[in-house]
PyMOL Python script that loads the backbone (N, CA, C, O; Angstrom):
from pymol import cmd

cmd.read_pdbstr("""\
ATOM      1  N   UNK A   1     -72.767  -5.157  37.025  1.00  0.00           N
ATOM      2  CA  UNK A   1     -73.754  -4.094  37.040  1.00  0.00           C
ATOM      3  C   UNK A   1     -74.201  -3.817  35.596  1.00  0.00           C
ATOM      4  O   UNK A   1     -73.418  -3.724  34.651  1.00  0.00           O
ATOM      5  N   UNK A   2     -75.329  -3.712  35.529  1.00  0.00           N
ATOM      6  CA  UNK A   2     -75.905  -3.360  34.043  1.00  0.00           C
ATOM      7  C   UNK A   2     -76.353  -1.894  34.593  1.00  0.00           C
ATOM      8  O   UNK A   2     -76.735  -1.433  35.669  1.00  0.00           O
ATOM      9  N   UNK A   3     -75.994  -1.205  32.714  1.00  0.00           N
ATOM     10  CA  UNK A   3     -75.836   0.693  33.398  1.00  0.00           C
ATOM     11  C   UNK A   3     -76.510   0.959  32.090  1.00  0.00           C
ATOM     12  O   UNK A   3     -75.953   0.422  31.133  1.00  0.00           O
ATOM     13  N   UNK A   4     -77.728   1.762  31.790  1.00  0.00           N
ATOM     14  CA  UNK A   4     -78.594   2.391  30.958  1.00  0.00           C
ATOM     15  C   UNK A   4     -78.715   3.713  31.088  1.00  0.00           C
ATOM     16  O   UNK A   4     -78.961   4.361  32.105  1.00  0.00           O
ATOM     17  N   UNK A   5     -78.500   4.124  29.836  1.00  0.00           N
ATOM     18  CA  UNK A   5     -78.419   5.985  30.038  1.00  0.00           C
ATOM     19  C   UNK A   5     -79.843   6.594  31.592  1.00  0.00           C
ATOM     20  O   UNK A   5     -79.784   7.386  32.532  1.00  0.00           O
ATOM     21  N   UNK A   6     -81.084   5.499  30.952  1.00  0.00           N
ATOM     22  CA  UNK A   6     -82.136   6.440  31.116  1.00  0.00           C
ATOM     23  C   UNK A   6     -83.250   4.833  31.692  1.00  0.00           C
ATOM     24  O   UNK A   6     -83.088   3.685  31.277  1.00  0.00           O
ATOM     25  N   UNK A   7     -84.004   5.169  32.422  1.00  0.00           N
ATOM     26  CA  UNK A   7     -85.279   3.859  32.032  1.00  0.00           C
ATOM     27  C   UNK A   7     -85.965   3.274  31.113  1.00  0.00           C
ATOM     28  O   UNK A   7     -86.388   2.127  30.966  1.00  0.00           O
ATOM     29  N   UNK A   8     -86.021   4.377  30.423  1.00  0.00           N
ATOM     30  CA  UNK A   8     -86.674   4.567  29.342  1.00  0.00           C
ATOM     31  C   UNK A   8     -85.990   3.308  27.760  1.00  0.00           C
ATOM     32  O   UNK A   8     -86.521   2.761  26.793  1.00  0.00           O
ATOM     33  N   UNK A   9     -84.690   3.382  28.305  1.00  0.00           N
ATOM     34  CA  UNK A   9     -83.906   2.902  27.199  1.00  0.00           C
ATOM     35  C   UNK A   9     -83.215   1.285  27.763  1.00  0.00           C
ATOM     36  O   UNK A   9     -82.735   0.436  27.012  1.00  0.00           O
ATOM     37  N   UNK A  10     -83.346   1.180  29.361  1.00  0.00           N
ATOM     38  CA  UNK A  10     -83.281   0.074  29.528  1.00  0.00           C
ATOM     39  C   UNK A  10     -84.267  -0.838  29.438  1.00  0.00           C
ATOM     40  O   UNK A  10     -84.014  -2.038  29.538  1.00  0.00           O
ATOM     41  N   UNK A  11     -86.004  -0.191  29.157  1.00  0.00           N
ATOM     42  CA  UNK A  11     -86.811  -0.976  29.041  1.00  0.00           C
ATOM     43  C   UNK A  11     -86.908  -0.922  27.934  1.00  0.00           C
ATOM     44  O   UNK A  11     -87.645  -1.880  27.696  1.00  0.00           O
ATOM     45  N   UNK A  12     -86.556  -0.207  26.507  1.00  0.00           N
ATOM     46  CA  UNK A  12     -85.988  -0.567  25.236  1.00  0.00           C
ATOM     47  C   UNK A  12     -85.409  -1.775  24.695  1.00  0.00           C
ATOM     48  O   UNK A  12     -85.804  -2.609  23.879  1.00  0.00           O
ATOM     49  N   UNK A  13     -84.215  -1.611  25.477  1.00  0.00           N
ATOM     50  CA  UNK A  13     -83.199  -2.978  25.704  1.00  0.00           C
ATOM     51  C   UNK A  13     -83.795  -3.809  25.864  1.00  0.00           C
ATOM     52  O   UNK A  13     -83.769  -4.519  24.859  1.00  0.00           O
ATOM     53  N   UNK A  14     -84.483  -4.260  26.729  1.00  0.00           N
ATOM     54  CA  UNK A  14     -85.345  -5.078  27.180  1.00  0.00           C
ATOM     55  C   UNK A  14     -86.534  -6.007  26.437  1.00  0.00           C
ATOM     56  O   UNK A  14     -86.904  -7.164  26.235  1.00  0.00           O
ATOM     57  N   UNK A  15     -86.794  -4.805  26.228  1.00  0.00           N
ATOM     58  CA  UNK A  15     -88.403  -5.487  25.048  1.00  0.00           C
ATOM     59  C   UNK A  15     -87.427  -6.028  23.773  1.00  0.00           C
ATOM     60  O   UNK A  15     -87.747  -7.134  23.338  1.00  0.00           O
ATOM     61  N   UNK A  16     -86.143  -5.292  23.059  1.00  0.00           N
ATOM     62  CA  UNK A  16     -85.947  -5.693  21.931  1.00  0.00           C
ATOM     63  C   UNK A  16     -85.313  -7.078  22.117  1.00  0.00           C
ATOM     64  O   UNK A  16     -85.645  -8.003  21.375  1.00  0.00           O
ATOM     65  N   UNK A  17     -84.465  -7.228  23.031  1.00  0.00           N
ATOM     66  CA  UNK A  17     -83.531  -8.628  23.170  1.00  0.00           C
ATOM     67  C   UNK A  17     -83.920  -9.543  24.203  1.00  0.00           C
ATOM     68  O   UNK A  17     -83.147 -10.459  24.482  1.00  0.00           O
ATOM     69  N   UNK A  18     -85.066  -9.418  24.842  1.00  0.00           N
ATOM     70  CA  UNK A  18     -85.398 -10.200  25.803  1.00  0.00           C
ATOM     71  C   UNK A  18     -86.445 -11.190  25.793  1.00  0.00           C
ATOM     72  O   UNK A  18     -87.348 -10.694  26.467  1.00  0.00           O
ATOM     73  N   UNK A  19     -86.820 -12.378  25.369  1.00  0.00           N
ATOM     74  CA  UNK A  19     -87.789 -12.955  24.697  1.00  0.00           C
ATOM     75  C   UNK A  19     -88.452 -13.137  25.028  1.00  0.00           C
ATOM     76  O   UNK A  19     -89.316 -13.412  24.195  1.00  0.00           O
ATOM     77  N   UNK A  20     -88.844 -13.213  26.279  1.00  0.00           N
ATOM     78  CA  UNK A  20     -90.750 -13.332  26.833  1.00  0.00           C
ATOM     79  C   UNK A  20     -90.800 -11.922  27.310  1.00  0.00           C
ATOM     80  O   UNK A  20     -91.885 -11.788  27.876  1.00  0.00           O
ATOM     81  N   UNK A  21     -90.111 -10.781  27.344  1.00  0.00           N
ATOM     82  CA  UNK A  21     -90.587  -9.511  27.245  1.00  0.00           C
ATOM     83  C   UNK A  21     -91.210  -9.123  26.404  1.00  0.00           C
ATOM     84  O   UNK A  21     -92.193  -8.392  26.523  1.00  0.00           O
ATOM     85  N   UNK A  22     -90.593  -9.684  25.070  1.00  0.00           N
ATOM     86  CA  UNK A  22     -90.571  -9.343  23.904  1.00  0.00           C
ATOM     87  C   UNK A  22     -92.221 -10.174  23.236  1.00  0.00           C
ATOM     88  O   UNK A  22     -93.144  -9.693  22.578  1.00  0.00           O
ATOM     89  N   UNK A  23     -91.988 -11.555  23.781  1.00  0.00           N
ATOM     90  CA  UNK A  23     -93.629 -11.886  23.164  1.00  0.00           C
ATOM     91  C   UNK A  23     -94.944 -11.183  24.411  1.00  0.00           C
ATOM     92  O   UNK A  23     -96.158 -11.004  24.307  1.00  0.00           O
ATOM     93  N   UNK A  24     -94.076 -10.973  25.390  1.00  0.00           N
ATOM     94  CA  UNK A  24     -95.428 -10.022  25.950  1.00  0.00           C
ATOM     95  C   UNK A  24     -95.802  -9.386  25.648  1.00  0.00           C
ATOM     96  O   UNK A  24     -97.032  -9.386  25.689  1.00  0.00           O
ATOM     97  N   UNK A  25     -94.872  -7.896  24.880  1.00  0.00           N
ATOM     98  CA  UNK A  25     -95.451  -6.777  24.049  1.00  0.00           C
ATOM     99  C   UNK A  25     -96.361  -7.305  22.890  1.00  0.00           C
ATOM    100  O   UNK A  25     -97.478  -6.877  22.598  1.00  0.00           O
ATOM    101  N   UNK A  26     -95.625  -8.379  22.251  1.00  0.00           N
ATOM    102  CA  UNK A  26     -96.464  -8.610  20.754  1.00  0.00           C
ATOM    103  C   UNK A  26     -97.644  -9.170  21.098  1.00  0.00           C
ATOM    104  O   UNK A  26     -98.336  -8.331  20.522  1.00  0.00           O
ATOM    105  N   UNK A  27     -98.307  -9.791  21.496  1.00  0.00           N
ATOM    106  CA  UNK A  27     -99.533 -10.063  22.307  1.00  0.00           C
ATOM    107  C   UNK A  27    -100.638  -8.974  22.571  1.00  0.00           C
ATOM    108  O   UNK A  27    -101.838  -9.097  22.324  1.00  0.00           O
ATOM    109  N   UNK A  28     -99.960  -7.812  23.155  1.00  0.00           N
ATOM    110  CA  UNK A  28    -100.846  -7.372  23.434  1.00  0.00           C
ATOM    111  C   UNK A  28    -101.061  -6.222  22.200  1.00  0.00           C
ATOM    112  O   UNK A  28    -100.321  -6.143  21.220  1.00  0.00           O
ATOM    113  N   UNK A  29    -102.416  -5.212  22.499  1.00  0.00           N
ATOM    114  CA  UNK A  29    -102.813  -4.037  21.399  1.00  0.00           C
ATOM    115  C   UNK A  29    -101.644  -3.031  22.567  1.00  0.00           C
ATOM    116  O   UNK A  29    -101.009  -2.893  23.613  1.00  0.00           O
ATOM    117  N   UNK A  30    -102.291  -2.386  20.714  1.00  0.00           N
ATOM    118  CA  UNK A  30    -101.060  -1.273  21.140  1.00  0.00           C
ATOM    119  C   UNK A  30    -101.644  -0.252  22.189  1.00  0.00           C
ATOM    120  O   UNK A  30    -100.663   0.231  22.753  1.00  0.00           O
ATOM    121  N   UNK A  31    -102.713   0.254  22.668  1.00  0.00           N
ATOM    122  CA  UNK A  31    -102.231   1.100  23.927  1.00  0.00           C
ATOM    123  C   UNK A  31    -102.380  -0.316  24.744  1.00  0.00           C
ATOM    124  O   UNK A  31    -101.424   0.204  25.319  1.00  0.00           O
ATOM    125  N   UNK A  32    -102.550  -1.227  25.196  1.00  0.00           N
ATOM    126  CA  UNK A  32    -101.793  -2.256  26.443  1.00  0.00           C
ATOM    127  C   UNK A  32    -100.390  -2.158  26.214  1.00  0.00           C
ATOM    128  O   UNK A  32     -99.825  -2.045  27.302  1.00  0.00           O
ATOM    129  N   UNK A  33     -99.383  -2.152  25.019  1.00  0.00           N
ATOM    130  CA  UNK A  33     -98.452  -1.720  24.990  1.00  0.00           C
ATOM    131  C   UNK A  33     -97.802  -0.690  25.642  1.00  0.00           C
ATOM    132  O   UNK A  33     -96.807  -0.561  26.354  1.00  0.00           O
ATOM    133  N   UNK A  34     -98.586  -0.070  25.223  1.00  0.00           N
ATOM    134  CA  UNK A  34     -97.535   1.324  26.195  1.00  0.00           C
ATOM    135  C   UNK A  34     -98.411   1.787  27.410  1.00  0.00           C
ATOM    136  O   UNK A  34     -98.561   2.999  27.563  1.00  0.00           O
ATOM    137  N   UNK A  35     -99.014   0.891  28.306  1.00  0.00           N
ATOM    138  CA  UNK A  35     -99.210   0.948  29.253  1.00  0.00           C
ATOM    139  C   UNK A  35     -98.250  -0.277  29.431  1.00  0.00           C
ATOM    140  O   UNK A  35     -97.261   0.435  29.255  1.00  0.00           O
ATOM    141  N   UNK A  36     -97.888  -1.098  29.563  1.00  0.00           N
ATOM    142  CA  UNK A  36     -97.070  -2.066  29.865  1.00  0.00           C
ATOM    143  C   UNK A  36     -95.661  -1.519  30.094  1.00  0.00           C
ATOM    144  O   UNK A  36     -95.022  -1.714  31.128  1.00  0.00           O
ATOM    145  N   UNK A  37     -95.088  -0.584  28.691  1.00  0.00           N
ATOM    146  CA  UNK A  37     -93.989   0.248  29.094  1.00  0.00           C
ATOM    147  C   UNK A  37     -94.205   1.216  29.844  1.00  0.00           C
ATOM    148  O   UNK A  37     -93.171   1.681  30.322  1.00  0.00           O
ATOM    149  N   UNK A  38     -95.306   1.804  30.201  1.00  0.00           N
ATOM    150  CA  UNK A  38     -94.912   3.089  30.873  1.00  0.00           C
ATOM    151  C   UNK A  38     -94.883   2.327  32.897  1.00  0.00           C
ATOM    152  O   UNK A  38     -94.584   2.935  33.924  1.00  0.00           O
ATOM    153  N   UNK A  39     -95.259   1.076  32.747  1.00  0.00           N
ATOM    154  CA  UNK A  39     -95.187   0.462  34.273  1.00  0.00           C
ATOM    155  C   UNK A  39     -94.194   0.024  34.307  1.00  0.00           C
ATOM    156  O   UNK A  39     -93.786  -0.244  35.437  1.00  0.00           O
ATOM    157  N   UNK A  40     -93.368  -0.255  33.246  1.00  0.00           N
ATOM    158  CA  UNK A  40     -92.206  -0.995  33.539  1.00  0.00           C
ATOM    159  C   UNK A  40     -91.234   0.014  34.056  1.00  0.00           C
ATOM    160  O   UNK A  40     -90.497  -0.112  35.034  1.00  0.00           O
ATOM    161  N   UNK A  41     -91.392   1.477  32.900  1.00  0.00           N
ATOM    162  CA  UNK A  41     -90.096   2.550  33.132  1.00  0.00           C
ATOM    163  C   UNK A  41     -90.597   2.837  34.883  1.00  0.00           C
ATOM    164  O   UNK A  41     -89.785   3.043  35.785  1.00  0.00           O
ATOM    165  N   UNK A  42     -91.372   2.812  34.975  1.00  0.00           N
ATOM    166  CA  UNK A  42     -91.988   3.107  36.535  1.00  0.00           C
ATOM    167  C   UNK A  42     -90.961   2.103  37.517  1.00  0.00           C
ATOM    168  O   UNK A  42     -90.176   2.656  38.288  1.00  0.00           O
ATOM    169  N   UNK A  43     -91.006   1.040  37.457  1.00  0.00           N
ATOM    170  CA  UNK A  43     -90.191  -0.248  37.996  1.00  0.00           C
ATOM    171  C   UNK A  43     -89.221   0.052  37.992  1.00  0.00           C
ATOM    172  O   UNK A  43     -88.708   0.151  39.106  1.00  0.00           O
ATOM    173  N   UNK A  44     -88.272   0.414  36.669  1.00  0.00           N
ATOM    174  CA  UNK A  44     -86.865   0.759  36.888  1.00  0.00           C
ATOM    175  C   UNK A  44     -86.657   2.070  37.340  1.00  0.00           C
ATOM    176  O   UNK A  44     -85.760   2.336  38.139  1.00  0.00           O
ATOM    177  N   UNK A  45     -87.550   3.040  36.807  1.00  0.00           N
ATOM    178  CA  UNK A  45     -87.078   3.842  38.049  1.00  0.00           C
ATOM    179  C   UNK A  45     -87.001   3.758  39.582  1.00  0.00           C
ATOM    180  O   UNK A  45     -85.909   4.238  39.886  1.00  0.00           O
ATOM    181  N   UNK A  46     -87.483   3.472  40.393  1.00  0.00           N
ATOM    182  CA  UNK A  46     -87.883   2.779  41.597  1.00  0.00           C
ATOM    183  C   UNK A  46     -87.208   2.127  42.186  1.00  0.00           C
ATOM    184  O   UNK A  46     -87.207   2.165  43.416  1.00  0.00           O
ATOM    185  N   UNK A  47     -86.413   1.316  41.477  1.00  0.00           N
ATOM    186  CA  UNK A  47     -85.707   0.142  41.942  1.00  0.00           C
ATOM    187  C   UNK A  47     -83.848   0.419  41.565  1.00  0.00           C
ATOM    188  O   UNK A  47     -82.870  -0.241  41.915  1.00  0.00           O
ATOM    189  N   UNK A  48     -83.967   1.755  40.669  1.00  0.00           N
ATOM    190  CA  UNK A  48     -82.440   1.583  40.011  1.00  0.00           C
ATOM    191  C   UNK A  48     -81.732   2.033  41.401  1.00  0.00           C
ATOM    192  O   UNK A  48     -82.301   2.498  42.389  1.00  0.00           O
ATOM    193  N   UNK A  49     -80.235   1.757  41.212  1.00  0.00           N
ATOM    194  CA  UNK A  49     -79.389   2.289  42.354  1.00  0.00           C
ATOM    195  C   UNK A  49     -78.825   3.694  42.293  1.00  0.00           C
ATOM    196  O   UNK A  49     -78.127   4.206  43.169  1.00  0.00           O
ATOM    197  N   UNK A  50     -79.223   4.277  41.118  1.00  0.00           N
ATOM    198  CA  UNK A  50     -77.952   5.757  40.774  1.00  0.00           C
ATOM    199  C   UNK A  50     -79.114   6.662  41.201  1.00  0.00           C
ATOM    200  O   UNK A  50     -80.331   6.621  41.021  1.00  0.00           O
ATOM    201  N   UNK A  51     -78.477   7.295  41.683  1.00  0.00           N
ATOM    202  CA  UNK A  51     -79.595   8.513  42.095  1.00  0.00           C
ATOM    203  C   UNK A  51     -79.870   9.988  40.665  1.00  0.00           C
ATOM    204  O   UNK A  51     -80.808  10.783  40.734  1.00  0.00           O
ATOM    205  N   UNK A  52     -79.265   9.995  40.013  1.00  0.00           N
ATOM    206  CA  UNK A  52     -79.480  10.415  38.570  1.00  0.00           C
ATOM    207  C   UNK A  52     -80.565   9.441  37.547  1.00  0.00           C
ATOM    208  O   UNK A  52     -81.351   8.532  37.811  1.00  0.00           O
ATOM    209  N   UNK A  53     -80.178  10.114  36.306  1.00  0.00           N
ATOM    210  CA  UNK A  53     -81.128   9.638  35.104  1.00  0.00           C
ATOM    211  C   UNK A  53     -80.806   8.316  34.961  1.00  0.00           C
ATOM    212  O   UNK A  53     -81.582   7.361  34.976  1.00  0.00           O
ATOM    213  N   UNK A  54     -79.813   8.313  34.845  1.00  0.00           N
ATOM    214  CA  UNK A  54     -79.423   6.728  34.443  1.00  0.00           C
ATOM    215  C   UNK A  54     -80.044   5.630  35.385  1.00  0.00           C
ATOM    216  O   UNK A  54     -80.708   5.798  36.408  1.00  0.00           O
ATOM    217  N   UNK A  55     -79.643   4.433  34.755  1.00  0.00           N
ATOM    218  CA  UNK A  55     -80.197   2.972  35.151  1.00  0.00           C
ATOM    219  C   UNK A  55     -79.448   2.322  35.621  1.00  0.00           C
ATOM    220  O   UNK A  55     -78.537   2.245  34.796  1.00  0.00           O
ATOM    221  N   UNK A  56     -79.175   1.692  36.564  1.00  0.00           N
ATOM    222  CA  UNK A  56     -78.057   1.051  36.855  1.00  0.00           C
ATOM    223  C   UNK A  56     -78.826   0.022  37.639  1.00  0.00           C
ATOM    224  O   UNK A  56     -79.825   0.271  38.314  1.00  0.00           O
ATOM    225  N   UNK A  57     -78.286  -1.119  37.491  1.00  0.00           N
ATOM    226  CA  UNK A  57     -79.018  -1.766  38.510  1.00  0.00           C
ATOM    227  C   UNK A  57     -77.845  -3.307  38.714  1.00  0.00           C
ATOM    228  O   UNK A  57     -76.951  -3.260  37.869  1.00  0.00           O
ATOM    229  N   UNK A  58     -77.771  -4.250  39.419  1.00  0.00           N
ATOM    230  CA  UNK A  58     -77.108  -5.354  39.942  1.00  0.00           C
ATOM    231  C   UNK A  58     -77.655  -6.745  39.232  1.00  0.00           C
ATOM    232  O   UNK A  58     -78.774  -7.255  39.283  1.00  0.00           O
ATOM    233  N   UNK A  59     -76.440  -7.172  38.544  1.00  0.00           N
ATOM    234  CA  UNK A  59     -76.630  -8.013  37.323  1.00  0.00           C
ATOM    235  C   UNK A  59     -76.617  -9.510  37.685  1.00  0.00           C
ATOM    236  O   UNK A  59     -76.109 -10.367  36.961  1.00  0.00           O
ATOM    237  N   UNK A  60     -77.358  -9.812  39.141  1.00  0.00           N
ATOM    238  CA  UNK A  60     -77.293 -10.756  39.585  1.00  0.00           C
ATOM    239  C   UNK A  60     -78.083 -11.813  39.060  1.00  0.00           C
ATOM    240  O   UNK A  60     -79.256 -11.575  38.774  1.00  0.00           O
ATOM    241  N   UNK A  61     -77.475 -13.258  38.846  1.00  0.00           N
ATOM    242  CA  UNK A  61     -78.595 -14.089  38.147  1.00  0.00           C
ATOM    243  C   UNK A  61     -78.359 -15.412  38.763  1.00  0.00           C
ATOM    244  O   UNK A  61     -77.452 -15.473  39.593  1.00  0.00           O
ATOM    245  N   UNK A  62     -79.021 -16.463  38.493  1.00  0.00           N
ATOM    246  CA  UNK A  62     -78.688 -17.649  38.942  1.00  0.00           C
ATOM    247  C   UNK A  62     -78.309 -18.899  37.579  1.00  0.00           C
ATOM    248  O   UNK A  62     -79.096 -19.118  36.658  1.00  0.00           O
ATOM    249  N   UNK A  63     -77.300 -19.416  37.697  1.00  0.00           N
ATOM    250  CA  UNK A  63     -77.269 -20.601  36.873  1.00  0.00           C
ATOM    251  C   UNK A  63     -76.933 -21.667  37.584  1.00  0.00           C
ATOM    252  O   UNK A  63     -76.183 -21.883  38.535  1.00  0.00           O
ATOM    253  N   UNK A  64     -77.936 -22.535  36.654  1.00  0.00           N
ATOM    254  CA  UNK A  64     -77.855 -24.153  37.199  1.00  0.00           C
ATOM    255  C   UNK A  64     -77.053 -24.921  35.916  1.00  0.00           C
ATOM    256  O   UNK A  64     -76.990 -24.689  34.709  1.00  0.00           O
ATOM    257  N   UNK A  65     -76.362 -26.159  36.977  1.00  0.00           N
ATOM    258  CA  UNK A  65     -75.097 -26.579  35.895  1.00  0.00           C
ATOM    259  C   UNK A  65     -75.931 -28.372  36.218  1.00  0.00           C
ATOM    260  O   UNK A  65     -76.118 -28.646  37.404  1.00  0.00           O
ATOM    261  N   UNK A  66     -76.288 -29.258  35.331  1.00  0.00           N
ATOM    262  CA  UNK A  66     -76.639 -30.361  35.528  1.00  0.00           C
ATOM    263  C   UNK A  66     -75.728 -31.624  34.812  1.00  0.00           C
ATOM    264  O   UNK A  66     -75.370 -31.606  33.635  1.00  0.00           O
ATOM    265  N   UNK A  67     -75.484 -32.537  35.621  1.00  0.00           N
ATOM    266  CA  UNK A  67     -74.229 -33.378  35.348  1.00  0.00           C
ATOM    267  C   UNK A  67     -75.139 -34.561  35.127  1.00  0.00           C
ATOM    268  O   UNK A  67     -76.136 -34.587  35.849  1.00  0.00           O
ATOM    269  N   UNK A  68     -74.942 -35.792  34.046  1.00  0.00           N
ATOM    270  CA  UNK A  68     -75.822 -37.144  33.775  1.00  0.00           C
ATOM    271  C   UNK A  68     -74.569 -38.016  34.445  1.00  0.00           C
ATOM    272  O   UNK A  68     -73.406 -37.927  34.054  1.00  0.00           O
ATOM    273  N   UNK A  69     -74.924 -38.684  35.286  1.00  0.00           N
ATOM    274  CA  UNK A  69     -73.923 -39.291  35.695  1.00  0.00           C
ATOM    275  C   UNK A  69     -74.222 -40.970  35.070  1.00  0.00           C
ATOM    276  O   UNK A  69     -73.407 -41.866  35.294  1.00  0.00           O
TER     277      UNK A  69
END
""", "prot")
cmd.dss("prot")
cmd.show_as("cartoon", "prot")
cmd.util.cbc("prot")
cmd.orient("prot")
């Protein structure tokens, strides 16, 4: 489970360490910027599981393992 005080700060997280989040923001002008964040905090709110401020959400991912035989 990944757990964020707030939305606000998991889409923080997000834009700073996440790399095609991250060249999406830089791309665009700055109010597309923060229209971009203010849809995203929208998303995580919406979708988180905690019924409070916080963020919580299910840290499910997929990895692929490839063998050269």
């Amino acid at each position: 489970m990944w757990r964020f005080l707030t939305a606000r700060h998991h889409v923080e997280f997000m834009r700073a360490y996440l790399g095609p989040l991250r060249m999406a923001f830089y791309v665009l002008a700055g109010d597309k910027q923060s229209a971009l964040e203010e849809d995203l905090i929208s998303l995580v709110d919406h979708y988180k599981l905690s019924e409070n401020d916080a963020s919580v959400w299910s840290a499910d991912y997929l990895e692929v393992v490839v063998a050269r035989r």
